[in-house]
Residue frames relative to the residue before (quaternion, step in Angstrom):
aa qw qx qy qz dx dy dz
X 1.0000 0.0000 0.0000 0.0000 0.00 0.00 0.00
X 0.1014 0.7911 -0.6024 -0.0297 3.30 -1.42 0.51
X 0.6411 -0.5878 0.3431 0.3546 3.37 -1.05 0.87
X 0.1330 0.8036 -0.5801 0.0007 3.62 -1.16 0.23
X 0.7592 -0.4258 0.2039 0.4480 3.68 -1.05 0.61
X 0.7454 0.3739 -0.2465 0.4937 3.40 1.10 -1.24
X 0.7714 -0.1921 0.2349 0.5593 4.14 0.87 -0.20
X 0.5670 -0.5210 0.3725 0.5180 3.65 -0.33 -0.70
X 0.5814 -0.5598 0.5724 0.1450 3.57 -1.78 0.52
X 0.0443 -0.7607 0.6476 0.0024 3.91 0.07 0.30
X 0.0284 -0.7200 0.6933 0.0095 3.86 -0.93 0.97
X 0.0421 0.8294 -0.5453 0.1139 3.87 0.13 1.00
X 0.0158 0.7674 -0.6295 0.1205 3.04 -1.39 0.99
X 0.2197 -0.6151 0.6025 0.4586 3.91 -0.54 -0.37
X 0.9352 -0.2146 0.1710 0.2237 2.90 -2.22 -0.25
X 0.5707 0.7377 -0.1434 0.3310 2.71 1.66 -1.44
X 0.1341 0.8825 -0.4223 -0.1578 3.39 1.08 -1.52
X 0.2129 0.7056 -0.6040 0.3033 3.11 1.07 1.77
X 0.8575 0.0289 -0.1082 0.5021 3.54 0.98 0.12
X 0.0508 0.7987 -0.5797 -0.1531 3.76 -1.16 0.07
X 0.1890 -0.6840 0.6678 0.2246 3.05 -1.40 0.67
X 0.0426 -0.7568 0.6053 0.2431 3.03 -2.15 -0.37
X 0.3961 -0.7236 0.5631 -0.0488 2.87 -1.47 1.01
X 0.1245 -0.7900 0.5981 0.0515 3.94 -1.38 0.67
X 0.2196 -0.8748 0.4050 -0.1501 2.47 -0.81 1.52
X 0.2688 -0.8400 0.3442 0.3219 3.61 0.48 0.62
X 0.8803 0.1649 -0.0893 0.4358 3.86 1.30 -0.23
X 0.4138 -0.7423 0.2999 0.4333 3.31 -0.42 0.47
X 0.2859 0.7681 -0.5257 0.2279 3.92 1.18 -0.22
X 0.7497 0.3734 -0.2949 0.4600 3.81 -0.30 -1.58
X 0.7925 0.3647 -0.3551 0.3359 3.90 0.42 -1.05
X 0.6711 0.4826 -0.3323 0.4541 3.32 0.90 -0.52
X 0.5527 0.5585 -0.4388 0.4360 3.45 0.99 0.29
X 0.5614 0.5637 -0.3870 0.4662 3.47 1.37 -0.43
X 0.7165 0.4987 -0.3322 0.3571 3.72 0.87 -0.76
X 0.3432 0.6335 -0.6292 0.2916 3.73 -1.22 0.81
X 0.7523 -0.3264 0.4348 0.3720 3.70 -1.41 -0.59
X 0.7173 0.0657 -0.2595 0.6432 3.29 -0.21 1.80
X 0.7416 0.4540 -0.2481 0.4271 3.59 0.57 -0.64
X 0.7268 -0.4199 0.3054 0.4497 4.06 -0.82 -0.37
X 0.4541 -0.6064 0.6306 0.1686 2.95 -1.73 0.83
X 0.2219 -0.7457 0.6282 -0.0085 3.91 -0.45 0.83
X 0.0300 -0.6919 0.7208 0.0291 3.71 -0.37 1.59
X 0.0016 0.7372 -0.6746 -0.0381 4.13 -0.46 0.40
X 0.2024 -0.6913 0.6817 0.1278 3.70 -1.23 0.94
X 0.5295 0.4868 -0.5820 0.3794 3.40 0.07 1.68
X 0.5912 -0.5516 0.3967 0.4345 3.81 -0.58 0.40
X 0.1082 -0.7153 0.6866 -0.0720 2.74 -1.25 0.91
X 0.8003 -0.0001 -0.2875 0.5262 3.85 -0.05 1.29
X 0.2206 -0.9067 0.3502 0.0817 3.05 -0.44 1.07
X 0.4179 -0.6733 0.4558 0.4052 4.15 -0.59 0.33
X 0.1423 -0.7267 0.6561 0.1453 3.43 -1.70 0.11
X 0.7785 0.3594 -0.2755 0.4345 3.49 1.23 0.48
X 0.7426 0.2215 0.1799 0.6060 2.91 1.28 -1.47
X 0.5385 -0.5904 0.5006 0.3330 3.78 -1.60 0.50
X 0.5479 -0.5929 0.4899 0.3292 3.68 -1.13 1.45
X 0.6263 -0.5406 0.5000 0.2560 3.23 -1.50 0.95
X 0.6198 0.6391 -0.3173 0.3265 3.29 1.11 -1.07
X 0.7456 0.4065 -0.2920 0.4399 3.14 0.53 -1.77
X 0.5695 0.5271 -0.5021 0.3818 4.09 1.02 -0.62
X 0.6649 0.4996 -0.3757 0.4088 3.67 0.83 -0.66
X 0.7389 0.4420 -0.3522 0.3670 3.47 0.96 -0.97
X 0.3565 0.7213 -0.4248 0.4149 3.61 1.86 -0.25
X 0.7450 0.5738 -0.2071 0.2698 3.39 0.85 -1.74
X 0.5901 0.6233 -0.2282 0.4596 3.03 1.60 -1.66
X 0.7845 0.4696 -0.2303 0.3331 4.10 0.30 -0.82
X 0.7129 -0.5261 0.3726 0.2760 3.48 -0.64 0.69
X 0.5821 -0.5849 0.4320 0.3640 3.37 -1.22 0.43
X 0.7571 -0.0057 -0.1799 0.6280 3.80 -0.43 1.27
X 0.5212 0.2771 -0.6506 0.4778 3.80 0.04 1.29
X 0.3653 0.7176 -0.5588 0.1983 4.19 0.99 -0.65
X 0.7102 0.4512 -0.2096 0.4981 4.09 0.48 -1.23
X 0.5096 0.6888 -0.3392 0.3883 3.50 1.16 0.45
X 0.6942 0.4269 0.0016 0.5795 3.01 1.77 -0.68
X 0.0663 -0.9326 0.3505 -0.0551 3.55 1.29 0.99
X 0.4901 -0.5531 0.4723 0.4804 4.24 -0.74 0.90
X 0.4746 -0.4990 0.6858 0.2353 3.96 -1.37 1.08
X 0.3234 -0.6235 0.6250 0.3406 3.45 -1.44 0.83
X 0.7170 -0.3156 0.4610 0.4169 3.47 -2.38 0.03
X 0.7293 -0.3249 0.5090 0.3217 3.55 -1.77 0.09
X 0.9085 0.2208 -0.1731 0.3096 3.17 0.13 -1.36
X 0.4215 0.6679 -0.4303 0.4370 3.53 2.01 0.63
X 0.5027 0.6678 -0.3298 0.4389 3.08 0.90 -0.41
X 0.5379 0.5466 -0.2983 0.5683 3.92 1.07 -0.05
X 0.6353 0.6174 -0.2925 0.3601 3.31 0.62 -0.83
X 0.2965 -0.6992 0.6385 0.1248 3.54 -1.35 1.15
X 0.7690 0.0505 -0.2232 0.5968 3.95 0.22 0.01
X 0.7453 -0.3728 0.4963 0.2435 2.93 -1.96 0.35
X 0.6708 0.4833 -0.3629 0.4298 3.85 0.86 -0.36
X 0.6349 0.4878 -0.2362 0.5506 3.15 1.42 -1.24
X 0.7452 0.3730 -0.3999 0.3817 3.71 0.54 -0.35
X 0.3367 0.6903 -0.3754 0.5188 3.58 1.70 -0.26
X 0.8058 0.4415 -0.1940 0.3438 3.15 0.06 -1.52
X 0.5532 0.5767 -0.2373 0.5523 3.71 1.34 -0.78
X 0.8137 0.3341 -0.2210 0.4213 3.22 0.18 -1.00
X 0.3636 0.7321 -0.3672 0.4439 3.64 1.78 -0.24
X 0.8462 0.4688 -0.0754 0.2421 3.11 0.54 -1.55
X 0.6274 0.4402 -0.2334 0.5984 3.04 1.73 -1.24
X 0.8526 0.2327 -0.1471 0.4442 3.52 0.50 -0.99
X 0.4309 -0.6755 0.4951 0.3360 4.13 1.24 0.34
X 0.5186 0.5753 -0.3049 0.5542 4.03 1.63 0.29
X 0.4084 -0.5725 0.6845 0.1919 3.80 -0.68 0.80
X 0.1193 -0.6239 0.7034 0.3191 3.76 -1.30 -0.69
X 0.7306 -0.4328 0.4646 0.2513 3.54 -1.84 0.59
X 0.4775 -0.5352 0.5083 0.4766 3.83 -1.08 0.28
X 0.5671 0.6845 -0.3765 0.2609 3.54 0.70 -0.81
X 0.8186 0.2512 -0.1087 0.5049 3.43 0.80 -1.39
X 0.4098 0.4993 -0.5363 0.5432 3.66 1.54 1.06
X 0.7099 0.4165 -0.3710 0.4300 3.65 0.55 -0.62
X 0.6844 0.5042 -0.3220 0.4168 3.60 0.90 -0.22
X 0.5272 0.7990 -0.2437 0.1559 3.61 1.66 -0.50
X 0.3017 0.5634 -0.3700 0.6743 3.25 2.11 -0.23
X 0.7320 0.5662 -0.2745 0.2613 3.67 -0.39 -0.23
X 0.6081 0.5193 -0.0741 0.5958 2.74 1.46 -2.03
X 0.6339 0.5106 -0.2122 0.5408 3.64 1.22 -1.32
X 0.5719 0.3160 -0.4552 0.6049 3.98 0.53 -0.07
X 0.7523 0.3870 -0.3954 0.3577 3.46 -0.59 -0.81
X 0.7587 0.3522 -0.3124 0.4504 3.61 0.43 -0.72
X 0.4548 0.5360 -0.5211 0.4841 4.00 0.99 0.61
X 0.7629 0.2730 -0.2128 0.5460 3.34 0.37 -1.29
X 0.6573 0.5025 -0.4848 0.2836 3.70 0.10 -0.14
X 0.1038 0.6971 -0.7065 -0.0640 3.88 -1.04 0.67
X 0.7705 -0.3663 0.3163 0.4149 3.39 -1.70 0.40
X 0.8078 0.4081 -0.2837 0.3168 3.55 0.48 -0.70
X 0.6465 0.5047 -0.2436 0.5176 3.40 1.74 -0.38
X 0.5027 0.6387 -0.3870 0.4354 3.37 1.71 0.23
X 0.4883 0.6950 -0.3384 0.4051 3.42 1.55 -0.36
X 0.7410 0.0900 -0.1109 0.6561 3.47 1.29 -0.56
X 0.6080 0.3164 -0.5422 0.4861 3.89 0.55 0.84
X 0.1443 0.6725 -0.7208 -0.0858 4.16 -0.61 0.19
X 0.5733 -0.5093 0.6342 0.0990 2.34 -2.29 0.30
X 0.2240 0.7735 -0.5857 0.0921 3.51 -0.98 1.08
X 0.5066 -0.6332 0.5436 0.2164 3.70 -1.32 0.76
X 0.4530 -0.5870 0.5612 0.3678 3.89 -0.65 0.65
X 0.8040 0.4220 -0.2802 0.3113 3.24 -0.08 -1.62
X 0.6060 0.5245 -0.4060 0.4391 3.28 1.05 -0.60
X 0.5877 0.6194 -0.3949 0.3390 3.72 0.93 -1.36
X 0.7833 0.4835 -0.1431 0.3637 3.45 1.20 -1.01
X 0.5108 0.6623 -0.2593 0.4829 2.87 1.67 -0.39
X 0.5872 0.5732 -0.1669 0.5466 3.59 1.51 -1.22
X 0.8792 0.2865 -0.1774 0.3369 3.04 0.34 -1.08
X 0.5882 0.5545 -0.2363 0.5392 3.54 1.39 -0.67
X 0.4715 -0.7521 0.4259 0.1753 3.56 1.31 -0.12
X 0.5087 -0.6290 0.3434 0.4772 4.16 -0.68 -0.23
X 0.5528 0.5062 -0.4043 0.5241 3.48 1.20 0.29
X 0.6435 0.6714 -0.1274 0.3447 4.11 1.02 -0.69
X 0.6992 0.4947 -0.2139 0.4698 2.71 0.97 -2.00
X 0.7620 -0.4832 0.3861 0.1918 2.74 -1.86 1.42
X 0.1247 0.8298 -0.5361 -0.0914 4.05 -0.59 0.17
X 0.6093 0.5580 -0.3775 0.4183 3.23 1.19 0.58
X 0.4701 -0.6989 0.3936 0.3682 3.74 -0.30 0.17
X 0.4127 -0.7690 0.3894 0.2946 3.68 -0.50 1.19
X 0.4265 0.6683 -0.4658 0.3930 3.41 0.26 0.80
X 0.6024 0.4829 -0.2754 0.5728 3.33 1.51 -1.22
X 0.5684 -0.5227 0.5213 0.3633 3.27 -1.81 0.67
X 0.6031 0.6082 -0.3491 0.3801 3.76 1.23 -0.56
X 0.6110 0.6170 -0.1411 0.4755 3.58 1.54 -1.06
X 0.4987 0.4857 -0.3394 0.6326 3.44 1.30 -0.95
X 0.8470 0.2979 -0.3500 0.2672 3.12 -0.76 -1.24
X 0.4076 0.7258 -0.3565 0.4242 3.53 1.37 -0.39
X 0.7606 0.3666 -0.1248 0.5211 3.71 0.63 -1.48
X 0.6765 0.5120 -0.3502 0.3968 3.45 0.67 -0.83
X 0.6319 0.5390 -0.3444 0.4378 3.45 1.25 -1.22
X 0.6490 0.5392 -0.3746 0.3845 3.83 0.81 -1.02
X 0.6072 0.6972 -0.2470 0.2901 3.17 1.09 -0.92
X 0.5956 0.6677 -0.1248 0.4288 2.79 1.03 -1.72
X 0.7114 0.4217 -0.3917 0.4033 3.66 0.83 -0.73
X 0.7129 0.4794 -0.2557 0.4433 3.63 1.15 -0.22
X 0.6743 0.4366 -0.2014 0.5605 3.18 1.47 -1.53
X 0.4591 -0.4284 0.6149 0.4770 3.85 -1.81 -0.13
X 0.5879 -0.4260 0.5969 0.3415 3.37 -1.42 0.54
X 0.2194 0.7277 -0.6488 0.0372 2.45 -2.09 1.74
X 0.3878 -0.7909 0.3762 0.2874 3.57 -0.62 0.43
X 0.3165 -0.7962 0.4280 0.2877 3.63 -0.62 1.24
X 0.6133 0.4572 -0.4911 0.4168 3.66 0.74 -0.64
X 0.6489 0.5114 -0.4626 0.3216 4.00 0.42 -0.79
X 0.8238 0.3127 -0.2076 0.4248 3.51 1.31 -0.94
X 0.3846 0.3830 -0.5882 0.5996 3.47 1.05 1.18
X 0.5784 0.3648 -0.6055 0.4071 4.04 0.00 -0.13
X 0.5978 0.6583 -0.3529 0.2910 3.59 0.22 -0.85
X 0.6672 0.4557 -0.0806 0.5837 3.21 0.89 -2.18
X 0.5001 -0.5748 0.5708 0.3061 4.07 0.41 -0.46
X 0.2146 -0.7430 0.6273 0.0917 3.37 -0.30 1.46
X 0.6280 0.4442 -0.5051 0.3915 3.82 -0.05 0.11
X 0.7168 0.2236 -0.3401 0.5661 3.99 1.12 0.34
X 0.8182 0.0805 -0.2702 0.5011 4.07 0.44 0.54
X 0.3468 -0.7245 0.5213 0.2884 3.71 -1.11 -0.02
X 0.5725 -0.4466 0.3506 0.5915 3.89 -1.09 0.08
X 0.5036 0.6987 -0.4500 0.2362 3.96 0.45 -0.40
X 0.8216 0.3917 -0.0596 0.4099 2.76 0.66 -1.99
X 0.5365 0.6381 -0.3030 0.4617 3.91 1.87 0.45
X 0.5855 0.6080 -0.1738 0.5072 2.68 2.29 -0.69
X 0.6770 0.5648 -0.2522 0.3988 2.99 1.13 -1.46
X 0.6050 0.5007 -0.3397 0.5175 3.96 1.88 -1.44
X 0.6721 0.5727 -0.2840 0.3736 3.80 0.68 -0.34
X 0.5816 0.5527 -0.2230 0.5536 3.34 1.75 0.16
X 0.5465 0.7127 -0.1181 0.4236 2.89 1.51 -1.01
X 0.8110 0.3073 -0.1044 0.4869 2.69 1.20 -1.39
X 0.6101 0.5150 -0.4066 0.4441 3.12 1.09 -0.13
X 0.4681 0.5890 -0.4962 0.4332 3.77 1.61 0.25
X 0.5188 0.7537 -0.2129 0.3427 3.37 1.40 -1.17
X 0.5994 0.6005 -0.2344 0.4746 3.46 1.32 -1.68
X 0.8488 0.3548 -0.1557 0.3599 2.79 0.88 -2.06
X 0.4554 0.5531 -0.5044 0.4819 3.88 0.88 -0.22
X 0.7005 0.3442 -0.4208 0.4624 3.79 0.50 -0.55
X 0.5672 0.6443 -0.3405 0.3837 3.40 0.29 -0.28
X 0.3068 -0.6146 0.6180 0.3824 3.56 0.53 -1.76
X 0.7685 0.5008 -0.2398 0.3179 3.46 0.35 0.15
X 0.4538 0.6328 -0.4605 0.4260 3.13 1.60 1.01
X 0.5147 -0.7308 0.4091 0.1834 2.92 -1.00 0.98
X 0.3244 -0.7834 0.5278 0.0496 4.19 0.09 1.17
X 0.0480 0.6777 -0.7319 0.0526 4.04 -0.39 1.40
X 0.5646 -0.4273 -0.7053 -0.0362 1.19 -2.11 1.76
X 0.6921 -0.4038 0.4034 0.4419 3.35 -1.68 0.34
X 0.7201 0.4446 -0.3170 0.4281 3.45 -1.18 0.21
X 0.8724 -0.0881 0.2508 0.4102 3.14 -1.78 -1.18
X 0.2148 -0.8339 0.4415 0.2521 3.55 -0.29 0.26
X 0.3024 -0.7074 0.5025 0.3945 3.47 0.29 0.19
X 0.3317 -0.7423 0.5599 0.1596 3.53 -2.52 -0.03
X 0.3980 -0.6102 0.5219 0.4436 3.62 -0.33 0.13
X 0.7649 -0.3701 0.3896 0.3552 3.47 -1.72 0.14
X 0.7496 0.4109 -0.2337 0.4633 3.52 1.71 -0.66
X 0.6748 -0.5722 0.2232 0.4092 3.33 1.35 0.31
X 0.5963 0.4971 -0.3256 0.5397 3.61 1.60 -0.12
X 0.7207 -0.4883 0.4724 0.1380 2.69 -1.99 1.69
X 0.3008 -0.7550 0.5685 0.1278 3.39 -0.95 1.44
X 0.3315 0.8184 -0.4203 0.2091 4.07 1.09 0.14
X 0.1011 -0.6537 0.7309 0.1683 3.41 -0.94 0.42
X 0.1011 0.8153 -0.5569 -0.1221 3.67 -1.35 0.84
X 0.1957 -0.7946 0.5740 0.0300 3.55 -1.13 0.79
């Protein structure tokens, strides 16, 4: 899954990955109800445990993991208690205090998000919702010869991700499936970005996903795993 203007994108497949569809979805209630033991694994590229003092080990690892000029892709997660906030000043100002760190326009425009996932998310339903970063996913998998080096916005960047994909995923086209889905609520990115996802998805079943930061994983104050995985 990945966030978009109109709700989130959902690229689903089984194990099999003889096909995927996708779908938009305006909330996260109905899908995350599918996820548990027997049911789906949910890869979602929004944070999922949050800090209240300091930047997540994770995102410093996932900083580490990305090429030279994808590194600012991967932005400090605001505090818990920014996540209240109604403007960017006020969430600035929060996140000032606990962590002496402003936050980015980026991770104010995403804070509705961050704010769904962290209602419905508890420690035990994180076992089958994680949390992963495209750019990182691609970074992992594409290797230091692979990894994307254009920015996915560009028509040069797309074709970059799609192509990497493609060696895992069945072949799909993002502009045909954002006409479908209604381009006034997602872009060809954000079809890319759910199509990564899932191929983290594949790989957590498998064994072969790749668990930042190495080691111990730290928790928030609420018991959920700060980890980004790809």
């Amino acid at each position: 899954m990945d966030g978009c203007s109109g709700g989130w994108v959902l690229a689903v497949s089984d194990l099999s990955l003889s096909s995927i569809t996708f779908e938009r979805v305006a909330s996260l209630d109905a899908t995350l109800a599918h996820a548990g033991p027997g049911g789906a694994l949910v890869v979602i590229d929004v944070p999922i445990g949050l800090p209240t003092q300091s930047e997540r080990a994770c995102d410093r690892a996932a900083r580490a993991a990305l090429p030279v000029g994808r590194k600012s892709s991967v932005f400090p997660v605001p505090v818990r208690g920014a996540l209240a906030a109604l403007t960017y000043e006020e969430a600035a100002r929060i996140n000032q205090q606990a962590t002496q760190k402003s936050i980015s326009k980026q991770a104010f425009a995403i804070l509705p998000k961050i704010r769904e996932v962290d209602t419905l998310i508890s420690p035990a339903l994180q076992e089958h919702v994680r949390e992963s970063h495209p750019e990182v996913i691609f970074a992992v998998v594409g290797g230091s010869a692979d990894a994307p080096q254009h920015p996915k916005k560009d028509a040069a960047g797309q074709s970059e991700r799609v192509a990497l994909l493609q060696r895992w995923l069945p072949a799909f086209d993002p502009a045909h499936v954002r006409a479908q889905l209604g381009p006034a609520y997602l872009s060809r990115d954000d079809i890319v970005d759910a199509a990564a996802c899932l191929l983290t998805a594949v790989r957590i079943e498998m064994g072969s996903a790749v668990v930042l930061p190495a080691g111990d994983v730290p928790r928030d104050e609420r018991g959920l795993r700060m980890e980004i995985v790809a």
